[in-house]
C-alpha positions as CSV (number, residue, x, y, z in Angstrom):
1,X,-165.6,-119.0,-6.2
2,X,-169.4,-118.6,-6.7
3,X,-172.0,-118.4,-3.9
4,X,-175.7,-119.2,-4.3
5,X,-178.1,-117.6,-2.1
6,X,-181.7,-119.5,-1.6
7,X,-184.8,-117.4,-0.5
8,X,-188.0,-119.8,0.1
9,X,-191.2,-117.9,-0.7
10,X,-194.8,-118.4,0.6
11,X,-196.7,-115.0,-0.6
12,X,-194.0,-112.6,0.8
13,X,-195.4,-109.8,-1.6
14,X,-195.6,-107.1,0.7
15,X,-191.8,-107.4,1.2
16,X,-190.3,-109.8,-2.0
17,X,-189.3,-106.9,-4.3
18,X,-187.4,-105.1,-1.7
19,X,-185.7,-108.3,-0.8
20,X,-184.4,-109.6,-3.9
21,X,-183.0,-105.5,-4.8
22,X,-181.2,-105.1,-1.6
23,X,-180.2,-108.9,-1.8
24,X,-179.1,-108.1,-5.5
25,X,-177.2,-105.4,-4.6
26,X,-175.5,-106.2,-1.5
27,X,-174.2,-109.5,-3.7
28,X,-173.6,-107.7,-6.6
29,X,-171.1,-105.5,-4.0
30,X,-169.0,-108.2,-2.4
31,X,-169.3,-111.0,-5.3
32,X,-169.5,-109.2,-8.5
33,X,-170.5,-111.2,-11.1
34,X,-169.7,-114.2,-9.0
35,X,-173.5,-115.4,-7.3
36,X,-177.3,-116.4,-8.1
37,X,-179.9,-115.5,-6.3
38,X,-182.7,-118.4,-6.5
39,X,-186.2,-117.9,-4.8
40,X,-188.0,-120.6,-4.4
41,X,-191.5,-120.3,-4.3
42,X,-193.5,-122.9,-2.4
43,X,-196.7,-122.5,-4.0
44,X,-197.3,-118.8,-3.9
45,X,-201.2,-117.3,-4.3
46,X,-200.2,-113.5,-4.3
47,X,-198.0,-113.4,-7.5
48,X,-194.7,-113.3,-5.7
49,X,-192.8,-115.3,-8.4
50,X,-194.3,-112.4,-10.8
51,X,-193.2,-109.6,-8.5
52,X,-189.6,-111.1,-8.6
53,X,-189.4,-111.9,-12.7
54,X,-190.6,-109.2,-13.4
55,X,-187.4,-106.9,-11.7
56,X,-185.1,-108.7,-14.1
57,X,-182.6,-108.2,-12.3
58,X,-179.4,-110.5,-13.5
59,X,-178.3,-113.5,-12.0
60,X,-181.7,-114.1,-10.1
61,X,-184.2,-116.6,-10.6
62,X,-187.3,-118.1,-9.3
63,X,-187.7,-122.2,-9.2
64,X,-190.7,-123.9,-7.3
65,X,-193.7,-125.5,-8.1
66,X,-197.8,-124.5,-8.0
67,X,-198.9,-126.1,-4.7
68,X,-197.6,-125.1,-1.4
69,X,-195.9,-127.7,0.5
70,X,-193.9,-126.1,2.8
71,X,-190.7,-124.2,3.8
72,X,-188.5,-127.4,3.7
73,X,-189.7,-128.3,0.2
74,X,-189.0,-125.0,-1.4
75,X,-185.5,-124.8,0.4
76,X,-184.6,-128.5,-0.9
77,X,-185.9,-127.6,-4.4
78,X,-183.4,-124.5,-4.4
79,X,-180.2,-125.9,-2.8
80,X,-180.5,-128.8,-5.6
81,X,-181.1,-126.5,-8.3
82,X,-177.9,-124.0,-6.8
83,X,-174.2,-124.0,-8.6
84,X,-172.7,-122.2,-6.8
85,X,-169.3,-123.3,-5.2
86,X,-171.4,-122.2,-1.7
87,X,-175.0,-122.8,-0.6
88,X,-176.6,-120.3,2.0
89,X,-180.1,-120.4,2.5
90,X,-181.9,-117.6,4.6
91,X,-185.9,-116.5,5.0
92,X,-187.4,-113.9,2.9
93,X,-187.2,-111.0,5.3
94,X,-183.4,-111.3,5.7
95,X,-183.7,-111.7,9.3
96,X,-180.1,-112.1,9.7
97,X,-179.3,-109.1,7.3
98,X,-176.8,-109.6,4.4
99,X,-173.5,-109.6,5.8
100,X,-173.9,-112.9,7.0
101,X,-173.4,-114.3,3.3
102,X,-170.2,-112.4,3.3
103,X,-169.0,-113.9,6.4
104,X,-170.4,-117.4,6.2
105,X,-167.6,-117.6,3.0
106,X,-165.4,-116.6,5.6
107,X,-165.8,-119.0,8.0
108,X,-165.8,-121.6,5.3
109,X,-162.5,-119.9,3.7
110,X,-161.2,-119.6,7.7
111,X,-161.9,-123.3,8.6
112,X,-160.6,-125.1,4.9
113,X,-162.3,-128.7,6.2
114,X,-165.8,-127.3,7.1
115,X,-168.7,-128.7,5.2
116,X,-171.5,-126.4,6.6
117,X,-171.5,-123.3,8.6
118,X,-174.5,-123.0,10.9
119,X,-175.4,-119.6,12.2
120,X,-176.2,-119.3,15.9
121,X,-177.8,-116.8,17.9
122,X,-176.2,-118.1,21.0
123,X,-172.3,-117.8,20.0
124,X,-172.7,-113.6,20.9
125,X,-174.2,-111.5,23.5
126,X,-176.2,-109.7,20.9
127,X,-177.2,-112.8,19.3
128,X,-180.8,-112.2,20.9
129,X,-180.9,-108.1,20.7
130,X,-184.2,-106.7,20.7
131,X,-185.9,-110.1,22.1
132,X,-188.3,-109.6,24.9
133,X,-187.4,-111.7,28.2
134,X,-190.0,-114.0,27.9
135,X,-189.5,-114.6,23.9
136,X,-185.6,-115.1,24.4
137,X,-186.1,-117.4,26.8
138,X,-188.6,-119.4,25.3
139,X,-186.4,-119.8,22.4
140,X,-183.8,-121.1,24.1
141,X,-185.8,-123.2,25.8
142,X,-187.0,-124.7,22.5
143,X,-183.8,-125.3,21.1
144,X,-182.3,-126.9,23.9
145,X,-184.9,-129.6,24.2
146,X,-184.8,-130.3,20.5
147,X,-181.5,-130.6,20.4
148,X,-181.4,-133.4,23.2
149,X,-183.9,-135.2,21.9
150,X,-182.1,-135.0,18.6
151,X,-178.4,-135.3,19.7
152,X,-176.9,-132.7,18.1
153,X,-174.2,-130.2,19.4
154,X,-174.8,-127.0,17.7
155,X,-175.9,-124.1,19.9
156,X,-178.5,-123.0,17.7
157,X,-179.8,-125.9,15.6
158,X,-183.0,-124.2,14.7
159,X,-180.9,-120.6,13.3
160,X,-183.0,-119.4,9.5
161,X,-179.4,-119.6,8.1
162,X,-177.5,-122.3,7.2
163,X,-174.6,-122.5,4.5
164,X,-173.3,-125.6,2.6
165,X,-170.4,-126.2,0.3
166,X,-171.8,-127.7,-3.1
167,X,-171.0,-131.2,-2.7
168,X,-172.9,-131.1,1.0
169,X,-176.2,-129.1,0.1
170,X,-176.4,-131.8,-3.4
171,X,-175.0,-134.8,-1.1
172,X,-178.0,-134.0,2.3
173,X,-180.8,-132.5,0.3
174,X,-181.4,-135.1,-2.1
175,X,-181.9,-137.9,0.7
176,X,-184.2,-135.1,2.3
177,X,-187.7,-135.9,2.5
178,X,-189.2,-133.3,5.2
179,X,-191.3,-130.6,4.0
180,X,-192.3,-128.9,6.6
181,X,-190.2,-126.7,9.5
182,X,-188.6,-130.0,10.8
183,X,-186.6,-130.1,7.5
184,X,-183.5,-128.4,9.4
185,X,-183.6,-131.2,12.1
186,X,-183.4,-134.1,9.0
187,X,-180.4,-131.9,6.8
188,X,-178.8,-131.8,10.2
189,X,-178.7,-136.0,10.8
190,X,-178.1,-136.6,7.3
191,X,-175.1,-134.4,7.6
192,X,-174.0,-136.2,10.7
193,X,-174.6,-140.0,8.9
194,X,-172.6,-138.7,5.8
195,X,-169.8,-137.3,8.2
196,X,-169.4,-133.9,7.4
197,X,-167.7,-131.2,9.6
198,X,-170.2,-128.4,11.0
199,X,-169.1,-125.0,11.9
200,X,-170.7,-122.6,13.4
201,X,-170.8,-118.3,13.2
202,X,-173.0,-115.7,15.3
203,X,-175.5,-114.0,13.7
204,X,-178.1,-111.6,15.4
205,X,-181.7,-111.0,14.2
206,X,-181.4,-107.3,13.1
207,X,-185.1,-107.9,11.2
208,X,-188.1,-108.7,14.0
209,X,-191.2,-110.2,12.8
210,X,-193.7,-112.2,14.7
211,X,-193.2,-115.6,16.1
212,X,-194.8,-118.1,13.8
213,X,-193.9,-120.9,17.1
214,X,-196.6,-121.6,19.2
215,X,-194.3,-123.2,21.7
216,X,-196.4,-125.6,23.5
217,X,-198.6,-127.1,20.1
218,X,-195.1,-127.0,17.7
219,X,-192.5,-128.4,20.3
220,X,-195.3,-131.3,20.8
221,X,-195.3,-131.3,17.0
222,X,-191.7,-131.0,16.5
223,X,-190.2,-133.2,18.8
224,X,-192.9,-136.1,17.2
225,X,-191.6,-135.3,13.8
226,X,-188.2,-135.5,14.9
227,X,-188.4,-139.0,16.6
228,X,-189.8,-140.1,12.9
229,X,-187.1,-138.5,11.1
230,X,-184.4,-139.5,12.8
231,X,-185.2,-143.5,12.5
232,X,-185.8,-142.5,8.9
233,X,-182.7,-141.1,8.8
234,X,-180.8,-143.6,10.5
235,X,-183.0,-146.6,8.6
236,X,-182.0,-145.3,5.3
237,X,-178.1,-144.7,6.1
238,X,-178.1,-148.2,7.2
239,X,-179.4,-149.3,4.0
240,X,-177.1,-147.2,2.0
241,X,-174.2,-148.5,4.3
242,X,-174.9,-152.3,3.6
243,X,-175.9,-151.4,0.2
244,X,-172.5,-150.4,-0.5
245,X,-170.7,-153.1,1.2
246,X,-172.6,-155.3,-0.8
247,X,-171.2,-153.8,-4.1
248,X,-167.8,-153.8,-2.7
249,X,-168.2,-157.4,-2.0
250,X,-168.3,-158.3,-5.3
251,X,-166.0,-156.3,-7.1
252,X,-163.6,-158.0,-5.3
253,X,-164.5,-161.5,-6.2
């Protein structure tokens, strides 16, 4: 078993090399030889792709392209370039830490028909340590309305880590189009329309950096973008759906 871990990268200098050693390291620990570390850089400016190449550390390697276009781009570039048996992406700072790579193959290995395993800050009562009041509940808030507008079920739909089996991450990500932050929202329908089983683990933010949500401007944005994606979405299974009727059709004639 092999797991590939996925860091997107906008000029995260200041912090990169100290992510991909301890990430290194910690997956060099409880995988061995067994993982790849990909950081995909969405158009860096400060040399962060350098920064990381030039650590040569084994088993890690940067993909991405010279323009930025945005967080869901570089995380759809990795997960397509991963081989890994499991695909876990997570944000540059390790927010979540790195035992959650360690327990999402867990929760896979625990629950044998998952297809994804969705971290939530909601499943634990420390899920939101070292929130303020008024950030945890605005968060929540967030979510919550997202997900009604976007009918899913998770607790946490909006979580920085999210973990695929092979045949998922390949399967959602190349039908993904979104580039931007809403890209979580379109992996999420497509994942729904190809009828694969979500799980979900808690996971705590144990790494605090400032919000980049404005909630008023991006829930306006993001619940626009999300009506869009999800007709796309749904507009495109559809087409796949008869498309493959059709081809059924006349094989058996």
């Amino acid at each position: 078993m092999k797991i590939s871990v996925c860091i997107p990268m906008y000029n995260e200098s200041a912090i990169i090399a100290d992510t991909a050693k301890t990430l290194a390291a910690a997956l060099e620990e409880r995988f061995g030889e067994n993982y790849e570390l990909l950081f995909s850089d969405d158009g860096s400016t400060d040399g962060s792709g350098t920064i990381v190449r030039d650590l040569q550390l084994p088993r890690v390697r940067v993909v991405g392209y010279e323009q930025n276009r945005g967080k869901g781009c570089a995380v759809r570039t990795a997960m397509l370039e991963a081989k890994g048996d499991y695909v876990l992406f997570t944000d540059a700072d390790l927010a979540y830490g790195t035992d959650v790579i360690g327990r999402a193959v867990e929760t896979f290995e625990a629950n044998s028909g998952s297809d994804l395993v969705i971290g939530s800050r909601n499943l634990g009562k420390d899920g939101y340590e070292g929130y303020t009041f008024l950030r945890k509940i605005a968060s929540k808030t967030y979510i919550r309305v997202l997900c009604l507008v976007g009918g899913f079920r998770l607790s946490d739909s909006q979580c920085g880590c999210k973990a695929f089996t092979n045949r998922a991450a390949k399967e959602i990500f190349s039908r993904c189009e979104t580039d931007g932050f809403a890209f979580d929202f379109e992996a999420l329908m497509w994942a729904e329309q190809l009828d694969y089983c979500v799980s979900e683990m808690p996971v705590r933010i144990i790494n605090h950096r400032e919000s980049k949500i404005r909630l008023l401007r991006d829930t306006v944005r993001m619940l626009r973008d999300l009506r869009r994606i999800k007709k796309r979405v749904k507009r495109a299974a559809k087409a796949e759906r008869a498309a493959k009727k059709e081809e059924t059709s006349k094989k058996e004639k």
